[in-house]
N, C-alpha and C positions, 0 to 999 in steps of 0.2 A: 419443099415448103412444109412448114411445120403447122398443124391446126393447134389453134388457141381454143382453152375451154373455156366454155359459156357464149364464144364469139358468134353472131348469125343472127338470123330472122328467129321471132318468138315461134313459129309454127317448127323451126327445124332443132332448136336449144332444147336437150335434155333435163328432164324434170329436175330438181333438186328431190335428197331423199327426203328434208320437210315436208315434202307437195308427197310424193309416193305413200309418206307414212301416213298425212291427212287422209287420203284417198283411199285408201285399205282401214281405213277408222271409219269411215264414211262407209265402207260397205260393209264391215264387222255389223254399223250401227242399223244397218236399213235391215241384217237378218236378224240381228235383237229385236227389232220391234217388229217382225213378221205378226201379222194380224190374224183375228180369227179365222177366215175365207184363206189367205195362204197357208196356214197353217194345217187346216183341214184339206186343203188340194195337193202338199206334202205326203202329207200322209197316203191320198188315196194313191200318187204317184209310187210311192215306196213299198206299199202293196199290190196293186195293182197293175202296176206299169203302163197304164193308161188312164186317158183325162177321164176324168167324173163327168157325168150329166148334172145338166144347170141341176136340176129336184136331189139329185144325189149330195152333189155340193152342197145346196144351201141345208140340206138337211145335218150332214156334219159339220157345217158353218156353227149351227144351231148348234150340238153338241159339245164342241170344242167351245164355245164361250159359257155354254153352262157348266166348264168343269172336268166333261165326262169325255174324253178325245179318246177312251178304251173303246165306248160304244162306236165313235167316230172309225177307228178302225173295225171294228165288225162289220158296220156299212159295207165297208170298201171292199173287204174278204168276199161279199155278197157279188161281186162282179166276177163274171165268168173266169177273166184270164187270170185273178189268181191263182185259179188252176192248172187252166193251161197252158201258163205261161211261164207265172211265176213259183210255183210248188214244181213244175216239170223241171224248171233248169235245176232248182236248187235240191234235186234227189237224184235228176240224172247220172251227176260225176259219181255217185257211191255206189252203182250198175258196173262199173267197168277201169280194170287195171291203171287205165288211163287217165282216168276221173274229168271224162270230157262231156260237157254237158251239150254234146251235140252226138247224142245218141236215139235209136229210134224207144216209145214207148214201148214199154213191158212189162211182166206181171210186178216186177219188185217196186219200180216206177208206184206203177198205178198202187201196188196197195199201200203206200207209203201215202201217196194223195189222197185215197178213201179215209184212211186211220184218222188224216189230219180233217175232211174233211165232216166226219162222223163224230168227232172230239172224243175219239177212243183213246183210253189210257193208253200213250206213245210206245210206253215199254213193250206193250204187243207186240207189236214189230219184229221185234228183233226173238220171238220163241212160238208164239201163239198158233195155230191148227186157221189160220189168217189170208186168206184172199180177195183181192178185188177183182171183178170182169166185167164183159159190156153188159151193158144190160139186154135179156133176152128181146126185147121189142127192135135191136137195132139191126137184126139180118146179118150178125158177122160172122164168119167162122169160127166154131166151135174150139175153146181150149185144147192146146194138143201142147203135149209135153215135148215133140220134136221139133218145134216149130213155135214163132214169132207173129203167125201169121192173124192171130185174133186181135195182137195188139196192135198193129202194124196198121189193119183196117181199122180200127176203133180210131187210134190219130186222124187217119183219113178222111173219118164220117164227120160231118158237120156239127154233128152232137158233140156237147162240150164234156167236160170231164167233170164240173159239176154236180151234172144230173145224169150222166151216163154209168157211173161205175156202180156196180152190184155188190155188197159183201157176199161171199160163202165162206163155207169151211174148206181152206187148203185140201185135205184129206181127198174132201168129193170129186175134187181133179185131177190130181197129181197121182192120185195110186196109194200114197205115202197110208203108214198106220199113222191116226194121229195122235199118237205116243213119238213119232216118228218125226212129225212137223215143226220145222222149228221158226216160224216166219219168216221173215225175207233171205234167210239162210237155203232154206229149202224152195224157193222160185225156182224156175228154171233160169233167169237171168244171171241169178249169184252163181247157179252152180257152174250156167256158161264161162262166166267170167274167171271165177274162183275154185273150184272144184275140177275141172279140167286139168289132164294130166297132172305133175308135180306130186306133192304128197297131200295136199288139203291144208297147207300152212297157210296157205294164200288166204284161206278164206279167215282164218282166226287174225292173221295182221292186217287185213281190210277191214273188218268191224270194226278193230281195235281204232287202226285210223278213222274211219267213219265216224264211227258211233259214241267212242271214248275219246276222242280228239287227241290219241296217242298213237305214234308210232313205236315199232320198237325198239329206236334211240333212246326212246325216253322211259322205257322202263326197264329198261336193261341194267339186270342186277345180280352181281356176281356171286353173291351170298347163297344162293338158293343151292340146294342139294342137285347133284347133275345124275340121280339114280333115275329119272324115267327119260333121258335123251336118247334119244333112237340111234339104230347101228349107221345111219346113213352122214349122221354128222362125225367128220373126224377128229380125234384126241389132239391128236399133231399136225395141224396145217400145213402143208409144208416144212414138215420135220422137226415142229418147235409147239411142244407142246403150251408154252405159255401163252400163244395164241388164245389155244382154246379157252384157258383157266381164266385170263385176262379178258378175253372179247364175246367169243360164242356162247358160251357157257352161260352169261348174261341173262341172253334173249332165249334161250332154247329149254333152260332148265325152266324156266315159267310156263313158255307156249304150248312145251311136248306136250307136258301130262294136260293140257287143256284141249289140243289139239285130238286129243286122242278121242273125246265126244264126237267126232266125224268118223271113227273108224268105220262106222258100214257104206258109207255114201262115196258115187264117185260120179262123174261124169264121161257119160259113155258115144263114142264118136268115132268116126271113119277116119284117123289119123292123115292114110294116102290119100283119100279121093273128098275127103270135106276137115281139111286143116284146120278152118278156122271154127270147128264143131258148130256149124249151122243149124244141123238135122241133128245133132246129138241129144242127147238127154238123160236127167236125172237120173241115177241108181241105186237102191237101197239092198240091201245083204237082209233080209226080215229072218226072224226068227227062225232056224230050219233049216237054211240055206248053208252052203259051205262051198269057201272061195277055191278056186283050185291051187294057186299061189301059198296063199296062209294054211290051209286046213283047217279054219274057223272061217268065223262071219267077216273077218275083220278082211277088209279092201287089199289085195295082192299090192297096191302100191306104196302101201305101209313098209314094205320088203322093200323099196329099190333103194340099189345101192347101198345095200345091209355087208357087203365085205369091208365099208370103208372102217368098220370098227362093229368085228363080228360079238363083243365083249358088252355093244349097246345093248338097248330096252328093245324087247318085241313086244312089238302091241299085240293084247290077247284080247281085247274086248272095247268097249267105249265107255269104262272107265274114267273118268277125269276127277281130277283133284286141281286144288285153285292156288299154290304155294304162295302168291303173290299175297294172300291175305297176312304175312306174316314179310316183317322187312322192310323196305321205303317205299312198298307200292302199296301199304295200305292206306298213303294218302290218296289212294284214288277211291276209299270210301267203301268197302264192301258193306253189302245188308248183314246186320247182323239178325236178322229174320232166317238166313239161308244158311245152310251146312259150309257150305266148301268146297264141297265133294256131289258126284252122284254118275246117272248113267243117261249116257245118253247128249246129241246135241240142246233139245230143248233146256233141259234143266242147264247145261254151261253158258247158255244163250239168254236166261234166264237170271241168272248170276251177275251178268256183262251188264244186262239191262236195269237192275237195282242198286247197281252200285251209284255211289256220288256221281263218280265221273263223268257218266251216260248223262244226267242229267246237265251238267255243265256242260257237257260238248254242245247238249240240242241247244240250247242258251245261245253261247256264244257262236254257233250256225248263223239261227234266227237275225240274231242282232247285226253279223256282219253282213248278211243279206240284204236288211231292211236300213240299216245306217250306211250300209255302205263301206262300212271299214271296220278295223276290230277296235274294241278298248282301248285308248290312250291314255287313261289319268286317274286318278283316286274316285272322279265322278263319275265314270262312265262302270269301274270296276266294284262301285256300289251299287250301281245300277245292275249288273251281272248278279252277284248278290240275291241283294233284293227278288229280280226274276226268276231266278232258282228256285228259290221259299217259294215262290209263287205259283209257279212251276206245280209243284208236289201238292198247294192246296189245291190247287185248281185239277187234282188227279189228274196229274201227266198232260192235260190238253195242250196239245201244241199250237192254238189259235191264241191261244191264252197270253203265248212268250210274241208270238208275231204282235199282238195289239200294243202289248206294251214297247214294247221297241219300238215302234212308228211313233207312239204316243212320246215316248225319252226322248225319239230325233226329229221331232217338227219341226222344233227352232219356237223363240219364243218371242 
């Protein structure tokens, strides 16, 4: 038996695509004309991730129709689970290789939330002598560089992250000189994550993806001089040296000489009896010290795997130079405030964080958080724009980018 189309009862007959297109018009038209009250209960959703209180609502009701839907998202910021909700997920992934935002609190977590919370210029972050902790009133265990275990309780405790995080100076906890400090670089979370075994590349292509919304696909440039690439990378891949000249060469000839600002740090752990370096923690080579591996300060793991091309770069020191400021990644916007060059993590951490780039990434973060998706159009990518500029007057506040992004995607 063959079915005939359009044949049946009116409840069983498939719409016509006329009627389908009405109908998707028809709700196009009902989020056009989204009214003051949903507009403002938008917002506080995309921030907050929870319903407003009637006073809260009518109070951004109030604001969105006088104009001001910036102030209307500040309201909303003003609720707890922006914190510990919504700023936790949206920093968690950049704590771990994995980039899964179902990881426990920790220090890099929380001082990411304090900075944003404090409306501290953002670029700290990524260099500054920069800690958050519980606040002493809450009975938790004491900061300990082997261990997870203060922040672990601080999640636990019914106190919100709002009003529970404390700033200090990194330095007073960690040990670190804070010459030494380089903000969320030096936590013990990064270093868990990224500084653990390996050679410390990890932790230069984590930021980069982080914090510069670059991986090292994307800057990978073959032009650069390949004099500071370490002995551990090979000439000849697998016997053809055009590999290297053609592919690695690329990514390596930038990252080395940058990578080499980590020379003294490593992350120190029970390889057999604690794998997943639980108990492990931070290490720094301070002035004076001398590795048994190198016979300098510089980290014996700078060495491994140095026969695969005994003719490489030995790292002598935390030297770094920045070659990418020269070639097609200076559209990622270097300060021209800054050298180029210098010693040490903080100041290449430093460098990362005044570039253009840094500030675009936190941008477009924000905005796919709070909208829900990235940039589709001329309008949305004006809107990036604009928030950038904004960005930088508003000195770095990152409450600054979250308001206006709620504000761009209300709906109108």
């Amino acid at each position: 038996m063959v079915a005939v189309w359009g044949v049946g009862t009116k409840a069983s007959r498939p719409r016509s695509r006329p009627a389908i297109a009405l109908s998707l018009l028809a709700l196009l038209s009902c989020t056009a004309q989204a009214g003051d009250r949903e507009q403002a209960k938008r917002i506080h959703d995309r921030i907050a991730g929870v319903p407003p209180s009637a006073s809260v609502l009518a109070d951004m009701e109030a604001d969105v129709a006088n104009g001001d839907a910036i102030q209307a998202a500040y309201t909303a910021m003003e609720n707890p689970a922006f914190y510990d909700a919504t700023l936790k997920h949206f920093v968690a992934p950049w704590t771990n290789e994995e980039r899964s935002a179902f990881v426990a609190l920790n220090d890099y977590t929380a001082t990411v939330i304090g900075a944003i919370r404090d409306e501290l210029d953002f670029r700290r972050v990524l260099f500054d002598d920069l800690l958050y902790v519980g606040a002493s009133n809450l009975g938790l265990p004491a900061y300990s560089i082997s261990n997870n275990a203060h922040y672990e309780a601080l999640e636990n405790n019914s106190a919100s992250l709002k009003t529970a995080l404390t700033q200090v100076a990194q330095s007073s906890r960690n040990g670190l000189p804070p010459g030494a400090t380089a903000g969320i670089h030096t936590t013990r979370a990064a270093a868990k994550a990224f500084f653990i075994a390996g050679t410390n590349r990890a932790m230069f292509r984590f930021t980069l993806l982080n914090h510069l919304c670059n991986d090292l696909e994307q800057v990978n440039d073959t032009t650069r001089p390949p004099d500071r690439v370490r002995q551990d990378v090979s000439r000849s891949p697998g016997g053809d040296s055009r590999i290297f000249l053609n592919s690695c060469v690329g990514c390596h000839s930038g990252m080395d000489p940058m990578t080499q600002a980590f020379a003294y740090y490593d992350y120190d752990y029970d390889a057999d009896n604690d794998p997943d370096g639980l108990a492990g923690q931070l290490v720094y080579n301070a002035a004076g010290t001398t590795d048994p591996d190198t016979g300098s300060r510089v980290q014996g793991k700078y060495l491994i795997n140095s026969g695969s091309f005994s003719f490489g770069y030995v790292t002598p020191d935390d030297q770094w130079n920045n070659y990418w400021r020269s070639g097609p990644n200076q559209l990622l916007g270097w300060s021209a405030d800054l050298s180029g060059s210098g010693s040490g993590a903080k100041s290449m951490a430093q460098e990362l964080a005044y570039s253009e780039a840094f500030a675009q990434c936190q941008v477009k973060k924000v905005f796919r958080n709070v909208c829900l998706r990235d940039p589709v159009d001329s309008a949305d990518r004006s809107q990036i724009d604009s928030m950038v500029s904004s960005f930088g007057s508003h000195q770095y506040n990152l409450k600054q980018v979250f308001a206006e992004s709620a504000a761009y995607c209300m709906g109108n």
